[in-house]
Every structure is written in C-alpha cells, then in structure tokens.
N, C-alpha and C positions, 0 to 999 in steps of 0.2 A: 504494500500500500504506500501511496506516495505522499507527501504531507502537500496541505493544499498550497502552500509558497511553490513550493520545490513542482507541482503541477502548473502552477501560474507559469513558472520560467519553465519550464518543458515546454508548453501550449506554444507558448510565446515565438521559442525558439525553431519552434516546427513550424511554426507559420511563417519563420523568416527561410525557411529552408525549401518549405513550398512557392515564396514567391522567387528563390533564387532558381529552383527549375525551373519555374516559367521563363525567365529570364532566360536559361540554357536553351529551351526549344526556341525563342525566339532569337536569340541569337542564329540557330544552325538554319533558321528557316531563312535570317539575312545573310547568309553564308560571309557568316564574320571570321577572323584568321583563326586557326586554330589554334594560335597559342592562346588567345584571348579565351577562349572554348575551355582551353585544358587549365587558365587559372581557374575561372569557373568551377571547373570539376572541382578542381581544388581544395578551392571555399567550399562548396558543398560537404567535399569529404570529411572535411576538418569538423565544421558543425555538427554533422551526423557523430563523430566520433565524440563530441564534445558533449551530445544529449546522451548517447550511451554512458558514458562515464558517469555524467550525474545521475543518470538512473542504477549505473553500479555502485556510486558510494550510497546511496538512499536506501539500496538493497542491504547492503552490506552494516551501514546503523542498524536498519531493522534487525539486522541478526545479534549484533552485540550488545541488544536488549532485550534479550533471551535471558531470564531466570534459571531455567532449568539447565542441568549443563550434557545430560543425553541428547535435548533438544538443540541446543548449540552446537554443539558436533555435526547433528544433521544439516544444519544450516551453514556450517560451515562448508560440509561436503557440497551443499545446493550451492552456494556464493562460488567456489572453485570452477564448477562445472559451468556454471553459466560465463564466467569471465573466461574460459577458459573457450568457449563457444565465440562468447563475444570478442575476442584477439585476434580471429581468425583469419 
C-alpha cells in the first residue's frame, strides 16, 4: 500500500511520463533527428526508473514495519524478488 503523498508524486510523475510519450510519437511523426529521439528515450527511461525506485523504497518501509519477525523474513524474501525482477 502506498501512502497517499508518496501516491500524489507517483500520479504526478506518471502523468509527466505520459505527456513525455506523446511528445516521442510526435516527435517521430515530424521525423525529428534521432539523436533528439534517443535523448527522449532517455528522459523517459530515467523517470520510469525513478517511479520504480520510489515504489521500491515504499515497499521496502512497508516491510521494516513488520512486528512479527517470521513475517519479516517473508517480506524480506518478497522485497528481494521483486527488486530483483525490477533490475532487470
């Protein structure tokens, strides 16, 4: 679950990643250079990686507020596997 700040700037940040595609289709539709294209991609990438991360550390608090310590373990194992998807 994601705390509603930490949803506000997710939301936020997605919607600047949405209007930065648009921007990329319309770029390639006015057959702009491709280096201009591939900074594009660029910034896109960066951002996408940048909303991941914050949805990893938010995952990651979640688990280190785990009382129980079987159930932490679990969480641990879940946080591994997913970062470890998410590197990919």
């Amino acid at each position: 679950m994601v705390a509603e700040k930490a949803k506000d700037d997710l939301l936020r940040r997605l919607r600047k990643v949405k209007g930065q595609i648009s921007g990329l289709e319309r770029m390639i539709e006015k057959d702009s250079s491709c280096s201009d294209i591939l900074m594009q991609v660029s910034a896109v990438r960066a951002a996408i990686g940048k909303i991941g991360m914050l949805i990893m550390q938010n995952y990651i608090r979640e688990c280190f507020s785990c009382q129980d310590e079987k159930a932490f373990e679990e969480k641990v194992k879940e946080v591994v596997n997913s970062f470890s998807k998410f590197i990919r």
